[in-house]
C-alpha positions as CSV (number, residue, x, y, z in Angstrom):
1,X,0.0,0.0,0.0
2,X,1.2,3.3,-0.9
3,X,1.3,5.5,2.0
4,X,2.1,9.5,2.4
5,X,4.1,10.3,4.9
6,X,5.2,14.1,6.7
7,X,8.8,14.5,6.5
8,X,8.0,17.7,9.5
9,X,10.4,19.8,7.1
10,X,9.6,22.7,5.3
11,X,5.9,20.9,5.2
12,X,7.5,18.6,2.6
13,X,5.8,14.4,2.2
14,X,7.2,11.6,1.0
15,X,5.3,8.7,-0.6
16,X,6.5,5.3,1.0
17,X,5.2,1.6,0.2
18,X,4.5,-0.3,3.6
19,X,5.2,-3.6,1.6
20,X,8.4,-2.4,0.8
21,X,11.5,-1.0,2.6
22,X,10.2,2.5,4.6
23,X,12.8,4.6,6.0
24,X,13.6,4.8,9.5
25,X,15.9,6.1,12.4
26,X,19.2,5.2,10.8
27,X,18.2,7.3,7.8
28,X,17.2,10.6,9.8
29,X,20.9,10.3,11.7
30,X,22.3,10.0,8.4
31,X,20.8,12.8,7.1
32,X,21.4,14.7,9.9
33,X,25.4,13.3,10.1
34,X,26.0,14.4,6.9
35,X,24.7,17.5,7.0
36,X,26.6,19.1,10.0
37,X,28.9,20.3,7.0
38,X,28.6,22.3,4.2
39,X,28.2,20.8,1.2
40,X,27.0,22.4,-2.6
41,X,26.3,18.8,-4.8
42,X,25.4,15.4,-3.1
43,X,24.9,12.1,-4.3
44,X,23.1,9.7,-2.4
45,X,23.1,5.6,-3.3
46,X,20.8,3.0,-2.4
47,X,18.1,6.0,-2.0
48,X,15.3,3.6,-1.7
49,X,11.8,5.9,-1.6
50,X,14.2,9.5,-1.8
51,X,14.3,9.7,2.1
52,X,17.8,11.4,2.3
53,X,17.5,13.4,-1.6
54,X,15.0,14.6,0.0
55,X,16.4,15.3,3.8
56,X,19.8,16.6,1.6
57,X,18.0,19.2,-0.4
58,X,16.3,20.8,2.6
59,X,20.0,22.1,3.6
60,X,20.1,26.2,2.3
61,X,23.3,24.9,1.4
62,X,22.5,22.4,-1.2
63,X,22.3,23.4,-4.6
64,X,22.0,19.9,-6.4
65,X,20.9,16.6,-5.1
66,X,20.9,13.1,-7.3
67,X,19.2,9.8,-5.9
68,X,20.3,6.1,-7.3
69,X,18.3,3.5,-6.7
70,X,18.5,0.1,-8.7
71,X,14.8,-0.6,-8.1
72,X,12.3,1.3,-10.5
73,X,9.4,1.2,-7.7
74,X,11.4,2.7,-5.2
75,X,12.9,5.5,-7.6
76,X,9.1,5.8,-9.1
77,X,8.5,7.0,-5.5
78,X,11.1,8.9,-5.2
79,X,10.2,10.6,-8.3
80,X,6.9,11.3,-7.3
81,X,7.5,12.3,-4.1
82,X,9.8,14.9,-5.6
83,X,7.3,16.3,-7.6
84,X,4.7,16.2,-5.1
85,X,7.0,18.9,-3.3
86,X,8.4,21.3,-6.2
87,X,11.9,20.7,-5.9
88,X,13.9,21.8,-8.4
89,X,17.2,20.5,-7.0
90,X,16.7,16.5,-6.8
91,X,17.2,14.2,-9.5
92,X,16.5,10.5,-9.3
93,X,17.6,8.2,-11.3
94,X,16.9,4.1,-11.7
95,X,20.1,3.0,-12.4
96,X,22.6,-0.2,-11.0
97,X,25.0,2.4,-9.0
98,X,28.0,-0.1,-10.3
99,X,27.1,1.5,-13.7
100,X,26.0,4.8,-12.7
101,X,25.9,7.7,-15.2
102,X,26.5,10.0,-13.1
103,X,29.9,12.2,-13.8
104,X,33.2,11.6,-11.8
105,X,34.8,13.6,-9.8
106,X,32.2,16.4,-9.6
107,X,30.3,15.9,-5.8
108,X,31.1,17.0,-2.6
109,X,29.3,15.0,-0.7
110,X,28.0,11.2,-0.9
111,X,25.6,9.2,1.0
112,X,24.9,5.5,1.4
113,X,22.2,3.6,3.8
114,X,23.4,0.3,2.1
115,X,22.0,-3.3,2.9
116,X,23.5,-4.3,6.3
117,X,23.6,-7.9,6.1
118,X,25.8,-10.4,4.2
119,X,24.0,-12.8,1.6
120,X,22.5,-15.6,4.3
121,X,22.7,-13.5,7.5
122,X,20.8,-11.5,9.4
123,X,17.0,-11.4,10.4
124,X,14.6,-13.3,7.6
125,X,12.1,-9.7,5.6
126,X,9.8,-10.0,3.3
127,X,11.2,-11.1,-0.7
128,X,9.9,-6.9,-1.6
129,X,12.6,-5.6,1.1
130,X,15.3,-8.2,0.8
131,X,17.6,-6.7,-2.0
132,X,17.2,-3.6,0.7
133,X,18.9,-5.7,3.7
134,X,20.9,-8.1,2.3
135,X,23.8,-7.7,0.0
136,X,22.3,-9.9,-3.0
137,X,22.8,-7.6,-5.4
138,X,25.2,-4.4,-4.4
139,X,27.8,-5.2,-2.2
140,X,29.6,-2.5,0.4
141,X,32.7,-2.7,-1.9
142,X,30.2,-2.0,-4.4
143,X,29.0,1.3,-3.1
144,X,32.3,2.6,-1.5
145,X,34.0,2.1,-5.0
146,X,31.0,4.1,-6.5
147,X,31.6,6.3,-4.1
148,X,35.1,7.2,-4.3
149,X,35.1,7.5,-8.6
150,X,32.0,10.1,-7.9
151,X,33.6,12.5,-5.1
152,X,35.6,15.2,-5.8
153,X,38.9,15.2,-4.1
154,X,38.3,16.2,-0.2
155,X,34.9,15.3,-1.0
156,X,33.1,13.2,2.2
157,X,31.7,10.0,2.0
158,X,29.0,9.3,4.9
159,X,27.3,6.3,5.6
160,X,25.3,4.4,8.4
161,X,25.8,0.7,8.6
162,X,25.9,-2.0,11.8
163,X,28.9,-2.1,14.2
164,X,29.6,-5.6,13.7
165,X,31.2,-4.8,10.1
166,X,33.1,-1.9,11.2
167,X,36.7,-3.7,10.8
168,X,35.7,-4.8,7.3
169,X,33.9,-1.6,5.9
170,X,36.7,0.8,7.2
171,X,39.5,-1.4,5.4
172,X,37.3,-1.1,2.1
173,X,37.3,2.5,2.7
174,X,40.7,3.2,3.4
175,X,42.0,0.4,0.2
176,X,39.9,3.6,-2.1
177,X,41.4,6.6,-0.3
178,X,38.6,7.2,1.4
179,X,40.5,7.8,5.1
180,X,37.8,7.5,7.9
181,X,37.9,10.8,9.6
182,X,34.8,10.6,12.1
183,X,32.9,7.5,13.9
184,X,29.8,7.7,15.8
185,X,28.5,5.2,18.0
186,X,25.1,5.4,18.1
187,X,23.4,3.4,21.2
188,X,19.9,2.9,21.7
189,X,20.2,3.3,25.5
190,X,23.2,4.4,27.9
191,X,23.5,0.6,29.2
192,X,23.3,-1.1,26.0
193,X,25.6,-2.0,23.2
194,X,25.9,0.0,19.9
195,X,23.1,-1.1,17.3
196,X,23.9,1.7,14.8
197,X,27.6,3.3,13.3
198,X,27.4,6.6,11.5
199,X,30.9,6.8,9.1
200,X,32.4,10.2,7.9
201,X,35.6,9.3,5.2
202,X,37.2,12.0,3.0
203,X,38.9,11.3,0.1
204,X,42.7,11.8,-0.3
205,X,42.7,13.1,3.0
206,X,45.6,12.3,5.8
207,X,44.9,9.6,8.2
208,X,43.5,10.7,11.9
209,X,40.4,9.6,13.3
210,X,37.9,11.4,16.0
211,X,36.2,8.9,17.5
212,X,32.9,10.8,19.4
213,X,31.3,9.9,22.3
214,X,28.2,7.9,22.9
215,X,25.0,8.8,20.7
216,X,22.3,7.4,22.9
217,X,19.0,7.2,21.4
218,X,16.1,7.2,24.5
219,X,16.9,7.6,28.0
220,X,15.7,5.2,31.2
221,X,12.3,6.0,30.5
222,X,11.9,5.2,27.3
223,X,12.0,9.1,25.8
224,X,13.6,10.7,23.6
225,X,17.5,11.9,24.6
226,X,17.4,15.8,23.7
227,X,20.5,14.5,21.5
228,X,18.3,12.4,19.3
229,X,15.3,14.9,19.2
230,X,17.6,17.9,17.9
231,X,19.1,15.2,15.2
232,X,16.3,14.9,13.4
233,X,14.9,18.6,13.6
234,X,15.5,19.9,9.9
């Protein structure tokens, strides 16, 4: 079922397909990671529905925003969803991001909520989200390499992924010169592991990273940290 959701951002909506992949808490922190710097051109890959095209482009600083999404459902959404709010800075496009038309060299800033899970791991979803969670068709190495041949150089390469890879996905960054520059843990309470990492890598930059303290999502009670409210306040 198609369903239209608030984004609570300029009074922007974004069309979503609850039998599909909808976005969720990892994709508001990345949006809001990413954004703490300024940035002019953005590229985000594996854009699902347009969630962070669309969290991107409500920046003052961005001037141009591309989506690529492999699945021509999700990047119909997108589409729509893009028209829906008159913006004249996001372009979608349905393409495999391995093969991507986009030009090289030219962003500033990329973003990736990729699939977390290795082919034959992680928690059993539905056949219409599995290509989103599990690496059956696009591979970390997949988007990282895309990544690197579309930033500029000192261009930033963001992405959200699960703490159990961090080993492996920072050594794929680094063999493409993208140096990790900032972690974030992100918890979803004080006393409990990290479910979440947010990555910041810049390419061709020095090595050196800043490793920030805890992001914890609610507090004792079950609310809201003041942390995790302000993060997704666009």
């Amino acid at each position: 079922m198609i369903r239209l959701d608030d984004l609570f951002v300029h009074g922007w909506k974004i069309y979503q397909d609850t039998d599909g992949f909808c976005f969720g808490t990892d994709a508001i922190l990345l949006g809001s990671f990413a954004g703490e710097k300024m940035f002019s051109t953005a590229v985000d890959l594996c854009c699902g529905t347009g969630i962070l095209p669309l969290l991107l482009a409500s920046y003052p600083c961005a001037k141009e925003v591309h989506g690529v999404d492999v699945s021509s459902s999700a990047a119909e959404l997108a589409q729509r969803s893009v028209a829906l709010n008159g913006i004249e800075t996001v372009y979608i496009h349905c393409e495999d991001l391995r093969k991507t038309t986009l030009p090289a060299g030219r962003f500033d800033l990329v973003t990736a909520n990729p699939p977390y899970f290795l082919p034959g791991t992680g928690k059993t979803s539905a056949p219409a989200v599995e290509s989103a969670r599990r690496e059956e068709d696009c591979t970390f190495q997949d988007v990282a390499s895309c990544a690197a041949r579309l930033l500029r150089y000192g261009g930033r390469f963001c992405f959200v992924h699960k703490p159990e890879r961090l080993a492996e996905l920072l050594s794929v960054c680094t063999s493409l010169r993208l140096e990790p520059k900032v972690l974030q843990l992100i918890h979803p309470r004080a006393d409990r592991s990290p479910e979440l990492i947010l990555v910041e890598c810049k390419k061709g930059a020095s090595v050196g990273l800043q490793v920030r303290p805890p992001f914890v999502l609610y507090d004792e009670n079950g609310n809201e940290t003041p942390q995790y409210r302000a993060s997704h306040r666009y």
